[in-house]
C-alpha positions in Angstrom: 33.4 193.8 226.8 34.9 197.0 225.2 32.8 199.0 222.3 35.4 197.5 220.1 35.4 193.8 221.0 35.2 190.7 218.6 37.6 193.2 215.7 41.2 192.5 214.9 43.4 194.9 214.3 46.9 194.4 212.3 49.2 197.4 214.1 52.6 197.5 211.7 55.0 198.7 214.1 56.1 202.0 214.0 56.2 205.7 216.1 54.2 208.6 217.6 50.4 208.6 215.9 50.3 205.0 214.8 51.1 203.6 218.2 48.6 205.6 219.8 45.3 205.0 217.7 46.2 201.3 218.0 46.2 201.7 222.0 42.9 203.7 221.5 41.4 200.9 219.7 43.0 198.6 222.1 41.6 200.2 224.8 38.3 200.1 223.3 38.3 196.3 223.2 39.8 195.4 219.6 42.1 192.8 219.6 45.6 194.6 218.3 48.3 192.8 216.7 51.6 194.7 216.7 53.8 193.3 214.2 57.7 194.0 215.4 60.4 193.5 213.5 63.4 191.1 215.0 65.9 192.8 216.6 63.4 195.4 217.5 63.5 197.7 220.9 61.8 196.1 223.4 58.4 197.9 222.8 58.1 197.5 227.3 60.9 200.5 226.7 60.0 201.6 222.8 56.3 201.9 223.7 55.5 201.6 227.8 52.3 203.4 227.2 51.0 202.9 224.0 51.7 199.1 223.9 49.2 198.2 226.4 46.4 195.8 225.9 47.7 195.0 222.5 49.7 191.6 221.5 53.4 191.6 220.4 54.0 189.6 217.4 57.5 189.4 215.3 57.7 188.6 212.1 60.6 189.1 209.6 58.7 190.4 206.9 61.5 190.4 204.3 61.1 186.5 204.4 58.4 185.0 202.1 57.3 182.6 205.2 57.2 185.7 207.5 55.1 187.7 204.5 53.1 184.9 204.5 52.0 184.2 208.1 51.1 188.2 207.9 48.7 187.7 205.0 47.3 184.7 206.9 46.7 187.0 209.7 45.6 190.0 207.7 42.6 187.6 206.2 41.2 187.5 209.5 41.5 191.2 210.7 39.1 193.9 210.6 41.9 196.5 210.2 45.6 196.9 209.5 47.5 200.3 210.7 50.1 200.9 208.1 53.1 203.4 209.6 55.0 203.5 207.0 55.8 206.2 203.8 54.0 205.9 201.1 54.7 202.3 198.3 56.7 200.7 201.8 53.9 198.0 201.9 53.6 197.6 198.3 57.7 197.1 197.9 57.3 194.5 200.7 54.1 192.6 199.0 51.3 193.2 201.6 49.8 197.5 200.4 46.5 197.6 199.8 45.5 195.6 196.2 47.2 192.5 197.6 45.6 192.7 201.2 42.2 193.2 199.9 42.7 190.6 197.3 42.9 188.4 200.5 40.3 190.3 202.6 38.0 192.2 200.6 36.1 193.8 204.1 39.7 195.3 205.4 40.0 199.1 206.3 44.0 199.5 205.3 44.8 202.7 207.3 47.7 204.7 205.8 49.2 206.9 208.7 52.0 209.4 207.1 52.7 213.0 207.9 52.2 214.5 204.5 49.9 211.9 202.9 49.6 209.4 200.3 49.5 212.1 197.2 51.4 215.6 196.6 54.6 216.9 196.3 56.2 215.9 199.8 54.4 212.4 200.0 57.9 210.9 199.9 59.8 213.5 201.6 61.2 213.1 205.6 59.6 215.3 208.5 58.0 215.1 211.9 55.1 216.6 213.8 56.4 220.4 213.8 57.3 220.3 209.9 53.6 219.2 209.4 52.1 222.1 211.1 54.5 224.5 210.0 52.4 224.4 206.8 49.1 224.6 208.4 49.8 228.1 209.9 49.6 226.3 213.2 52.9 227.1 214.1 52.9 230.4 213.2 50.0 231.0 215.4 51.9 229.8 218.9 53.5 232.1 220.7 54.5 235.3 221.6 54.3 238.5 219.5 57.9 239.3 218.1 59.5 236.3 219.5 59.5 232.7 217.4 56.9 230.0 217.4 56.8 228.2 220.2 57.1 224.3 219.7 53.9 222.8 221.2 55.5 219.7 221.6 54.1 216.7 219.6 51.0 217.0 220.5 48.9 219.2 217.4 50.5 217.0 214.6 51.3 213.4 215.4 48.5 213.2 218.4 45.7 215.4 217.7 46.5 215.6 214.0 47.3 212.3 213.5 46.3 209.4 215.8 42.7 211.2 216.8 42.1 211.3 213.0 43.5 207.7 212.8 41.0 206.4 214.8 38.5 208.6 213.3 38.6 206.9 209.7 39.1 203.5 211.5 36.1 204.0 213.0 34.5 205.4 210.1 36.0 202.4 207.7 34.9 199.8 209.8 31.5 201.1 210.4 30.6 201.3 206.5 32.4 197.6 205.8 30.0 196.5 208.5 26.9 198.2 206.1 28.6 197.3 202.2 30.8 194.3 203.3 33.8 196.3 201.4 36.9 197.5 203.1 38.6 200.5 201.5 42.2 202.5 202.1 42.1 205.4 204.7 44.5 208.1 204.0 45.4 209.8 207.5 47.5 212.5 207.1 49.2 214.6 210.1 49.0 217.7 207.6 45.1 217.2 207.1 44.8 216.7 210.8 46.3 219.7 211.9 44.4 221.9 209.2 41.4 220.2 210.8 42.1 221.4 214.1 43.0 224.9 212.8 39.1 225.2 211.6 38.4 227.8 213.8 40.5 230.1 213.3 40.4 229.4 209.5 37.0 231.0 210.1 37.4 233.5 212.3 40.3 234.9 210.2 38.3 234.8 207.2 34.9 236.9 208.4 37.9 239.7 209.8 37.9 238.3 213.8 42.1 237.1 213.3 44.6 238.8 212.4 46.4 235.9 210.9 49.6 237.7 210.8 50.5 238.5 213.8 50.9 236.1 217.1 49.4 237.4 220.6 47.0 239.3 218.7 44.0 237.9 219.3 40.9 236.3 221.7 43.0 232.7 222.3 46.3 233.4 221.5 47.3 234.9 224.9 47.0 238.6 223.9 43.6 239.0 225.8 44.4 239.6 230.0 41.4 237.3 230.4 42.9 234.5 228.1 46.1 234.1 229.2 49.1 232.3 232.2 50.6 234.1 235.1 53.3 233.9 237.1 52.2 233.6 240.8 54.5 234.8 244.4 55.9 231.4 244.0 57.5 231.3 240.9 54.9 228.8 239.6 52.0 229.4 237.0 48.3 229.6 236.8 46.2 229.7 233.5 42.6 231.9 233.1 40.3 231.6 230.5 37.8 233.8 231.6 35.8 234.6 228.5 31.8 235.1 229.1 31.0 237.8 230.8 29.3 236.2 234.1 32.3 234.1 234.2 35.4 237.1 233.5 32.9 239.1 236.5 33.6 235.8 238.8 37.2 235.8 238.6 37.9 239.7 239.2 35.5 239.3 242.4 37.5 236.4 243.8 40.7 238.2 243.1 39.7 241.3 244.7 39.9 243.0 241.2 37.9 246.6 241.9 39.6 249.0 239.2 36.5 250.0 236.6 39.0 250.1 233.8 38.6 246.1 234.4 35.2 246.3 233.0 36.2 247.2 229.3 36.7 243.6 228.7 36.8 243.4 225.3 38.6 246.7 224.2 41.3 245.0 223.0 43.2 248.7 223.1 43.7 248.0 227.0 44.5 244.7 227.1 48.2 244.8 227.3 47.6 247.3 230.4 45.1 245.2 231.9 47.6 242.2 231.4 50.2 244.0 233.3 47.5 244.9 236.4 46.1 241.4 236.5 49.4 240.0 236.6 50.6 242.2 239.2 47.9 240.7 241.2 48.2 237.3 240.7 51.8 237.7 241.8 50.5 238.2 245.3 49.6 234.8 245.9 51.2 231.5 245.3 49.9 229.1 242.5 48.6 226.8 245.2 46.9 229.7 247.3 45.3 231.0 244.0 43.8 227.4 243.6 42.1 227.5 247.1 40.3 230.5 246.3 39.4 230.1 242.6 39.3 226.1 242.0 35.7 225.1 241.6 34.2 227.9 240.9 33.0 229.6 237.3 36.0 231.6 237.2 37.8 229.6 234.6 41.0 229.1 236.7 42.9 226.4 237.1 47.1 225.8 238.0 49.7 225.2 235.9 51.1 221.8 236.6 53.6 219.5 235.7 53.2 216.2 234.6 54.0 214.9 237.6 52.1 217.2 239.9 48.9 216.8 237.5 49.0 212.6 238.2 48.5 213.5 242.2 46.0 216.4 241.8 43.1 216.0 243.8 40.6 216.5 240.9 42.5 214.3 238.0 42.9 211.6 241.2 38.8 212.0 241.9 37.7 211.2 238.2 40.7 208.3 238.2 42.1 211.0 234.8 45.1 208.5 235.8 45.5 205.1 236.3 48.5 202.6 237.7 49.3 199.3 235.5 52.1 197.3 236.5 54.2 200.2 238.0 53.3 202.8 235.2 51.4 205.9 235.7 49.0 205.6 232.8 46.3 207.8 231.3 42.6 205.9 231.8 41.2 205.2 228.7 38.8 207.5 227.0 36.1 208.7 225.8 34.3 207.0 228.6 31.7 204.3 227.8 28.3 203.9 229.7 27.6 200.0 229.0 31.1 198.8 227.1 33.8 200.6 229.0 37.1 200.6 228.1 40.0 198.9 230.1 43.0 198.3 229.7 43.5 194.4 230.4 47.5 194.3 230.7 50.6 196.6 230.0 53.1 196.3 227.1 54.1 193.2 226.5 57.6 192.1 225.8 58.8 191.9 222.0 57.5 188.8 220.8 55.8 187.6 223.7 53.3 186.6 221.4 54.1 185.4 218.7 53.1 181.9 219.3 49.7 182.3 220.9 48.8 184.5 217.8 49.5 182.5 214.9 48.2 179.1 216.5 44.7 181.2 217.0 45.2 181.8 213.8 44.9 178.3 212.5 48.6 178.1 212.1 49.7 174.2 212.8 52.3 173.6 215.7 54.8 172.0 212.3 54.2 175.1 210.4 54.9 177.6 213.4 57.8 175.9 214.3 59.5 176.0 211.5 59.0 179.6 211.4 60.9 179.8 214.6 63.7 177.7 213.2 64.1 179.5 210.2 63.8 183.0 212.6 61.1 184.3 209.6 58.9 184.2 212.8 60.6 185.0 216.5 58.5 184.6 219.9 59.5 184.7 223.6 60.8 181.4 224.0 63.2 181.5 221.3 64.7 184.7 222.5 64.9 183.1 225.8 67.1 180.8 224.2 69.0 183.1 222.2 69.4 185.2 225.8 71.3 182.0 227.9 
């Protein structure tokens, strides 16, 4: 039994952050109800990762029967992810007044990249317009050349469907307390200003210069804070900040110059870059890992994604995990007495649709006249429609 067992959760289908705080909370133990659209990509393609442990329902929402066997559902959920721009579920009959007219304990989370409010509510964009206004962008990469795109991680993952589950969490937690629900606006552009908080700070009391990139402690100017290429042509990355832990890497690298121990004279660090890198480039990545992995030097080799699934100490913890054929990240954060599992892989579009609404309370006349009508669509129909 997850941390999250015994709560429903109404996923509207939809891309990037949505997707993955519903598998979070899936993973945790809720019960997730994605709601697909007919016609929709096969989510087993669409979503191989982040459709796991949750239940594929498709209903045609632009049908009154298909609006109504979601409000039927939505009375019984704990939760409802809502993917779309801001007024979508109002326009379709199921935003927020009418679903907590139904179900006055739902938390109605609203996942959008600019948020419900402001100027750009309505506008397009994805994950690198969103923290283009942060100054996240402007703070990747190297001095004199362009941002570098840090893929989608910063705003639709840890801007975006961390913070999701965050307010879900936090939504469902006080309904438990006041027996209210309430709307939960999760914006990628709040997320990512979130994540900037440190350097916010450090910027403000004078310790970032703000202006400039590979300029400062952690953004790859600093020798002890940066990657190198190794004899190989592959990669390693050091972090070496503390003291005791910047003197355990220059032992294990042989380092002896004493210009090495003006760590923090930020006046030598480009020259200090160039030496350290000139050593690194003696080894290969792999041979650098032998002599620094494990220890307090803050060292540890670039990989690629598929090298990182077979390394020995992602493999160790199980950082990785194998469901039906897929290479899958374990759930997390680990649980002592509820863990988290993941019960089953994505299931096929509308596989079920069925199941769901007769648990629901649905009668068998009522769900099959859904089916005939196509307001509702579940596996065996579109077996049917397949021959």
């Amino acid at each position: 039994m997850g941390a999250l067992s015994g709560y429903k959760v109404i996923e509207l289908a939809g891309i990037g952050p949505a997707p993955m705080g519903g598998m979070i909370l899936a993973d945790m133990g809720a019960e997730v109800i994605r709601i697909e659209r007919p016609g929709a990509a096969d989510p087993k393609v669409a979503e191989p990762i982040s459709g796991r442990n949750k239940k594929s329902v498709v209903l045609d929402l632009k049908q009154d029967a298909g609006k109504a066997a979601l409000m039927a559902l939505i009375e019984q959920a704990n939760a409802l992810i809502d993917p779309y721009r801001p007024g979508v579920c109002e326009k379709l009959g199921f935003g927020p007044d009418a679903c907590l007219a139904r179900n006055p304990r739902l938390v109605f989370a609203r996942m959008t990249g600019w948020g419900q409010t402001g100027p750009l509510a309505q506008a397009a964009g994805h994950d690198l317009n969103y923290i283009a206004i942060t100054g996240a962008l402007h703070a990747i990469g190297r001095r004199g050349e362009r941002p570098v795109v840090p893929l989608n991680l910063v705003g639709d993952f840890g801007g975006g469907g961390m913070l999701l589950v965050t307010g879900v969490m936090g939504g469902l937690l006080e309904a438990a307390q006041s027996g209210q629900g309430q709307v939960i606006d999760v914006a990628m552009v709040d997320g990512t200003a979130q994540l900037m908080w440190m350097m916010q700070g450090f910027q403000q009391i004078g310790a970032w210069n703000a202006e400039e990139r590979e300029a400062n402690l952690l953004d790859g100017a600093a020798h002890f804070y940066d990657t190198y290429e190794c004899a190989d042509g592959k990669y390693v990355a050091i972090g070496a900040i503390e003291p005791q832990f910047y003197a355990e890497l220059l032992a294990r690298a042989e380092v002896t110059d004493p210009e090495f121990q003006a760590q923090h004279d930020a006046a030598q660090w480009p020259e200090l870059k160039q030496k350290l890198g000139e050593v690194l480039k003696t080894k290969t990545r792999d041979e650098w890992d032998t002599l620094m992995a494990g220890s307090d030097a803050c060292f540890a080799p670039v990989l690629t994604m598929v090298e990182a699934t077979a390394y020995s100490a992602n493999t160790e913890r199980s950082v990785y995990t194998d469901v039906e054929g897929l290479t899958h990240p374990a759930p997390a954060p680990r649980f002592s007495r509820t863990p988290s599992q993941i019960r089953h892989g994505t299931q096929a579009l509308g596989a079920d649709t069925v199941s769901v609404l007769e648990d629901s309370g649905m009668e068998a006349s009522a769900i099959q006249a859904l089916l005939e009508t196509g307001a509702a669509v579940g596996s065996e129909s579109l077996a049917e429609n397949d021959r």
